[in-house]
C-alpha positions as CSV (number, residue, x, y, z in Angstrom):
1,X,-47.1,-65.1,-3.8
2,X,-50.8,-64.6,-2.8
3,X,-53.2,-62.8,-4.8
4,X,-55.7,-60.5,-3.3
5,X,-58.4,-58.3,-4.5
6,X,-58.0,-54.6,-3.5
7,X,-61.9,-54.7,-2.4
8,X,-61.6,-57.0,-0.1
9,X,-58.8,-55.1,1.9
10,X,-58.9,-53.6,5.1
11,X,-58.6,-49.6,5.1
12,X,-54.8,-49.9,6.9
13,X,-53.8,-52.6,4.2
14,X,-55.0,-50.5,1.7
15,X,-53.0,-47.9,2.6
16,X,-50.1,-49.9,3.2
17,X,-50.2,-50.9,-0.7
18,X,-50.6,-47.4,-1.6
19,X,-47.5,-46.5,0.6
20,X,-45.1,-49.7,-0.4
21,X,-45.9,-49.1,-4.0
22,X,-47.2,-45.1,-4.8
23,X,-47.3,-45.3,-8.3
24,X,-50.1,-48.3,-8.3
25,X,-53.1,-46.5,-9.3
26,X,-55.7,-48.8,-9.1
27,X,-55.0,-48.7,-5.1
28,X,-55.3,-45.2,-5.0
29,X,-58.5,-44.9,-6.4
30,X,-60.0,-47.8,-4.4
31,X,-58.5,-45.7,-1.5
32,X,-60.1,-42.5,-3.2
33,X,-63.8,-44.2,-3.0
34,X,-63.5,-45.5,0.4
35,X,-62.8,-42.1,1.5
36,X,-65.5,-40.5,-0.2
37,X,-68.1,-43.3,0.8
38,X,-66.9,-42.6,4.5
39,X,-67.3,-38.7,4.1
40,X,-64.0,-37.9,3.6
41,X,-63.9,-35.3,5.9
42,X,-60.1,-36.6,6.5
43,X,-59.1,-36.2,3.6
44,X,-58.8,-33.0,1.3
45,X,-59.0,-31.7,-1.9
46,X,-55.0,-31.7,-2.0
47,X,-55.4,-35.9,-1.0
48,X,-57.4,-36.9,-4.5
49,X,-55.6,-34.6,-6.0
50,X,-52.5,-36.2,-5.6
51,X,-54.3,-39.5,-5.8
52,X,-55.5,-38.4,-9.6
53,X,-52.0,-37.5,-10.9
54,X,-51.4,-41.3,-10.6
55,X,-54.4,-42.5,-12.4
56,X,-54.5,-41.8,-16.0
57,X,-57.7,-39.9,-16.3
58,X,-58.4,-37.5,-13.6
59,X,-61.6,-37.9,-14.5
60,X,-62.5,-40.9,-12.0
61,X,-61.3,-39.2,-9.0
62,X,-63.4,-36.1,-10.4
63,X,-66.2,-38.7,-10.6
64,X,-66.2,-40.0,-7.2
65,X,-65.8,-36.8,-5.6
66,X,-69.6,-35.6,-7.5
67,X,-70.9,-38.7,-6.9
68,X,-70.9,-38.8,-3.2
69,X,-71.3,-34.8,-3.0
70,X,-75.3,-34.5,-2.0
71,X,-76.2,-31.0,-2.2
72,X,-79.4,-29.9,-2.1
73,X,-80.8,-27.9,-5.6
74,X,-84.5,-27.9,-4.8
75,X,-86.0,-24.6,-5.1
76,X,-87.9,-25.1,-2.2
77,X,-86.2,-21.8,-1.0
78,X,-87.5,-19.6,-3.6
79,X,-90.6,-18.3,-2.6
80,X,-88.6,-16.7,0.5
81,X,-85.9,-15.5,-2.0
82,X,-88.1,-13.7,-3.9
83,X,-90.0,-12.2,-0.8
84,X,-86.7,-11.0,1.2
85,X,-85.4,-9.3,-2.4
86,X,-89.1,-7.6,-3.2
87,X,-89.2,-6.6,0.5
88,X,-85.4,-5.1,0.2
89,X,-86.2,-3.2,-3.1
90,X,-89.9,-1.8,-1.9
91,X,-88.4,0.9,0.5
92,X,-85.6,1.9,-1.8
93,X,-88.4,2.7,-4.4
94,X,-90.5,4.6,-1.6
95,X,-88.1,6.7,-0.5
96,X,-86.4,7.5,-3.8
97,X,-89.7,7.9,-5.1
98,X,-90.9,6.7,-8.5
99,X,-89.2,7.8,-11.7
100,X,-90.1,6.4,-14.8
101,X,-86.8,5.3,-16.7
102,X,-87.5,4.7,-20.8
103,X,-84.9,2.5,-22.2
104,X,-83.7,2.6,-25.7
105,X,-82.6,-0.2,-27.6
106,X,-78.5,0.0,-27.8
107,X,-78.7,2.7,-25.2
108,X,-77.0,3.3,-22.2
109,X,-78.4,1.7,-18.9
110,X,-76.4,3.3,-16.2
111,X,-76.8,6.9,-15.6
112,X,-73.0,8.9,-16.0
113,X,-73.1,9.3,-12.4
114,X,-73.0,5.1,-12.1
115,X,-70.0,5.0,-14.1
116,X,-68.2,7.6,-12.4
117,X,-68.3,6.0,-8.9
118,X,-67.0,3.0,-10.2
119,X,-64.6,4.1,-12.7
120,X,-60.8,3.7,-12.1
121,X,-57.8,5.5,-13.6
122,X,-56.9,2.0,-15.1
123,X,-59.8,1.8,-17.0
124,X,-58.6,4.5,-19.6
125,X,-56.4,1.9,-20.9
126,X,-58.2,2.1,-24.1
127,X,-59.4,5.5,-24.5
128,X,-55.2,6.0,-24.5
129,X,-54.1,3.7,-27.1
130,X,-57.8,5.1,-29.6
131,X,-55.7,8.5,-28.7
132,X,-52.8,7.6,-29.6
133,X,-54.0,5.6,-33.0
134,X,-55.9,8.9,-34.1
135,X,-52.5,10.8,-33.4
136,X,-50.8,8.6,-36.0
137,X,-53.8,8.9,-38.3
138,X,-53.5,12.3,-38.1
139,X,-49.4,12.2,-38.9
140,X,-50.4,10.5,-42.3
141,X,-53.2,13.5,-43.5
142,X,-50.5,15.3,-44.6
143,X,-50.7,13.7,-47.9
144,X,-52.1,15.6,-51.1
145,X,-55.7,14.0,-52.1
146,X,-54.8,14.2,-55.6
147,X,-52.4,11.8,-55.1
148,X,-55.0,9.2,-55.0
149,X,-55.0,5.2,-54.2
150,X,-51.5,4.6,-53.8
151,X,-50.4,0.5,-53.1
152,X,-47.4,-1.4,-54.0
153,X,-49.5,-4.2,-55.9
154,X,-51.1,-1.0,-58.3
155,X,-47.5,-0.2,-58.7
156,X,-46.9,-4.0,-60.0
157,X,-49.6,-3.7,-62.0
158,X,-48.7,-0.9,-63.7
159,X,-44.7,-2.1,-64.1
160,X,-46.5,-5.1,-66.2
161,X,-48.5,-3.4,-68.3
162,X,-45.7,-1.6,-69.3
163,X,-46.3,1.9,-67.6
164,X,-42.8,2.6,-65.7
165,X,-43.5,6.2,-65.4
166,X,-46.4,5.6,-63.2
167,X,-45.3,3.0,-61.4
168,X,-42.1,4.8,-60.2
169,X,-44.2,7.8,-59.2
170,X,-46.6,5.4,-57.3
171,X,-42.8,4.0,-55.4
172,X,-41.5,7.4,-54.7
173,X,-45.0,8.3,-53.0
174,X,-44.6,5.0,-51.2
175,X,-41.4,5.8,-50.0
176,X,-42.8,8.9,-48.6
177,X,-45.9,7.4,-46.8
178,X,-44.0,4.3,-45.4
179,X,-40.6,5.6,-44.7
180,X,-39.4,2.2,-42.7
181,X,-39.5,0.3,-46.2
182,X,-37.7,3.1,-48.2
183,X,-34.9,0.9,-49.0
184,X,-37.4,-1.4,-50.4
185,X,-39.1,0.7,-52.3
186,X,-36.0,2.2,-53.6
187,X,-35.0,-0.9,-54.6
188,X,-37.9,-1.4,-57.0
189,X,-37.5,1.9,-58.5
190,X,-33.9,0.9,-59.4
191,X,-35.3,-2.5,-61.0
192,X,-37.6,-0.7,-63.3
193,X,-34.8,1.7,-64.8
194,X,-33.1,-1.1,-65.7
195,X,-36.1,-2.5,-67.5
């Protein structure tokens, strides 16, 4: 059998090898340059993209694609950028008329009147959910203030150091402030009349 480079094939015998045998990924890629040397203005994006799942970094095709690009990022342009937009913002000023705006650091720049015309009714997503989190805030105030720092690891702390009494009174508050652990806490009182 005769061995050929893929370089020195013609564009339809390239594509034959690609087509006998898809998976060879060298040939696509050598097919994948030619086509970018020659413009590839047959070829899409969907074309090396297909080409790159048989390569085993996508990052050649990628490559070749940016290497032929030739865009232009001069800023010769500029100067008539900047002339067009001062231009465009001049008689805005003039007939709005002047107003001196003072900005404070951490202020607000947009006037209430901005954010109303482009608020939506989506956008109280989380003005809801702070509402309802100060609702449930609000449900727990009910507790007495002389009831004071209340945690299941002070309880712990006080079962160890040998003061039941206050630990079961810091379990039965617990009970009351976190009633989805009740049994839990129950639990733990139980354990300490034992001891």
């Amino acid at each position: 059998m005769e061995r050929k480079d893929l370089h020195t094939l013609t564009m339809d015998e390239l594509t034959d090898v690609v087509n006998l045998y898809p998976w060879y990924g060298a040939a696509r890629k050598e097919l994948c340059v030619r086509m970018a040397r020659m413009g590839g203005s047959e070829w899409g994006t969907e074309q090396y993209a297909d080409a790159a799942m048989y390569l085993p970094s996508r990052r050649r095709i990628f490559d070749i694609l940016r290497s032929t690009r030739k865009e232009d990022y001069s800023d010769k342009d500029i100067a008539e950028l900047l002339r067009s937009y001062l231009e465009t913002s001049r008689p805005a000023q003039a007939q709005t008329g002047y107003r001196r705006t003072v900005r404070v650091a951490g202020g607000d720049f947009f006037s209430q009147s901005q954010y109303d015309a482009v608020r939506r009714d989506e956008d109280d997503l989380f003005s809801k959910f702070v509402a309802a989190s100060s609702e449930e805030s609000s449900a727990r105030k009910w507790e007495d203030p002389e009831l004071g720092f209340c945690t299941e690891t002070l309880a712990q702390v006080y079962a160890e150091q040998g003061y039941y009494p206050q630990a079961k009174k810091i379990y039965s508050r617990l009970v009351l402030r976190y009633p989805e652990k009740s049994a839990y806490f129950a639990s733990l009182i139980e354990k300490l009349e034992q001891e």
